[in-house]
C-alpha positions as CSV (number, residue, x, y, z in Angstrom):
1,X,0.0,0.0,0.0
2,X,1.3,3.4,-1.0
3,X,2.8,5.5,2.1
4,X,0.4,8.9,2.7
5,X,3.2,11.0,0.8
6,X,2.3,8.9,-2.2
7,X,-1.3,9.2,-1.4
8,X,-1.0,13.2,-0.8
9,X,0.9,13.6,-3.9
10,X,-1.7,11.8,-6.3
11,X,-4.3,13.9,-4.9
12,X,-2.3,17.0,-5.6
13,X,-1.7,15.8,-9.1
14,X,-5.6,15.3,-9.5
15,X,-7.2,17.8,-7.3
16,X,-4.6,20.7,-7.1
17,X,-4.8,19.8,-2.8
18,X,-3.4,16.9,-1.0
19,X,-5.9,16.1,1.5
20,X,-3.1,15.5,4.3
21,X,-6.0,15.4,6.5
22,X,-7.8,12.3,4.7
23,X,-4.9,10.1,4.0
24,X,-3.9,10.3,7.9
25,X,-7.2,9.6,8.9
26,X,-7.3,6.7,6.9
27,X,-3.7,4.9,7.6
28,X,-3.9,5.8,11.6
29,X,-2.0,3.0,12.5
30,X,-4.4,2.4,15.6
31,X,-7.7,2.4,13.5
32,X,-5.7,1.4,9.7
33,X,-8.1,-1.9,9.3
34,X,-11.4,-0.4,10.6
35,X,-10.8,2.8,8.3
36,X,-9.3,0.2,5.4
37,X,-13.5,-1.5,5.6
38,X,-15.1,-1.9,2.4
39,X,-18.5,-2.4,4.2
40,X,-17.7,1.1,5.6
41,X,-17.3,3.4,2.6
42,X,-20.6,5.2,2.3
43,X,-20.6,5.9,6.0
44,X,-17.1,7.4,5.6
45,X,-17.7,8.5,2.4
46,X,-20.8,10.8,4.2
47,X,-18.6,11.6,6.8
48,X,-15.5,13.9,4.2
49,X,-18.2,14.9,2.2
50,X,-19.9,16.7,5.6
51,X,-16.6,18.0,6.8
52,X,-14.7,18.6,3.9
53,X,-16.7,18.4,0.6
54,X,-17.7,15.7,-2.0
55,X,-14.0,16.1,-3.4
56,X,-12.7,14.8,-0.3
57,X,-15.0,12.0,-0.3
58,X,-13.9,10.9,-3.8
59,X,-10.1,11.2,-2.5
60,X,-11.2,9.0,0.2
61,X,-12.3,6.7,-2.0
62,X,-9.5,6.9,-4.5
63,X,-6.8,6.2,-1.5
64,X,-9.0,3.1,-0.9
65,X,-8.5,1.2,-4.4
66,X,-5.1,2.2,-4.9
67,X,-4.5,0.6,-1.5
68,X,-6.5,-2.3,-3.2
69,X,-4.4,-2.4,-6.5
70,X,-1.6,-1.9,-3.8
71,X,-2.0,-4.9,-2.0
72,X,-3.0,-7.5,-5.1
73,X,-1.4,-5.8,-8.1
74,X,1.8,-8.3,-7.3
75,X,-0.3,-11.2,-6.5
76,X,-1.8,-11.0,-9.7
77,X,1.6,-10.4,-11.5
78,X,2.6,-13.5,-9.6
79,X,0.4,-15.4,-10.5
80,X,0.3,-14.8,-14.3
81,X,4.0,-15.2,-14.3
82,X,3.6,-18.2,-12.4
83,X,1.1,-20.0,-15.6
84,X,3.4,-18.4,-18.1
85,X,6.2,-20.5,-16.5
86,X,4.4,-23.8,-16.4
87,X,3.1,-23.5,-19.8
88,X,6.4,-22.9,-21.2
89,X,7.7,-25.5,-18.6
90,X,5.5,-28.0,-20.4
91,X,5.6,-27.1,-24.0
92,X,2.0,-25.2,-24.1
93,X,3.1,-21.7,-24.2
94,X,2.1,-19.2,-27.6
95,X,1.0,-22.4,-29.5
C-alpha cells in the first residue's frame, strides 16, 4: 500500500490539494483496518463529504483502491507469471 506521501501527492496531481488530513485519517496506524473497511465506505464517504466536501470524499475513495491495487497488483503479476512458467515448462506456451 502506497505510504500517505504517495497518497498526498496523487491527490495534488488530481485535485490541485493533498488532503493530508484524509490520508492520515485513513492509515492511523491504531484504526488502519477499521478505516481500510469496504463495508464502511458510504458511511465514511458521508462523513469527508460533511466535513470537507464531495472532493474529499472521492479522495477518500480513490486512497481506498489504490491501496486495493496496492496490496493485489503483485499477487496478480505472480500469478500470471507463475502459468506463463508452467506453460512454457510444459511445452503449451504461444502455441
Amino acid at each position: 500500500m502506497p505510504p500517505v506521501k504517495k497518497h498526498m501527492q496523487a491527490s495534488l496531481e488530481r485535485t490541485g490539494k493533498d488532503y493530508r488530513e484524509v490520508h492520515e485519517w485513513i492509515d492511523d496506524p491504531e484504526n488502519k483496518n477499521e478505516r481500510h473497511d469496504f463495508t464502511r465506505v458510504l458511511e465514511f464517504a458521508k462523513m469527508f463529504t460533511d466535513k470537507y466536501g464531495e472532493e474529499a470524499a472521492q479522495e477518500y475513495v480513490y486512497h481506498l483502491s489504490d491501496d486495493l491495487k496496492g496490496k493485489f497488483g503483485h499477487v496478480l503479476e505472480d500469478t500470471e507469471s507463475s502459468v506463463n512458467s508452467a506453460l512454457t515448462y510444459f511445452g503449451s506456451f504461444n502455441r
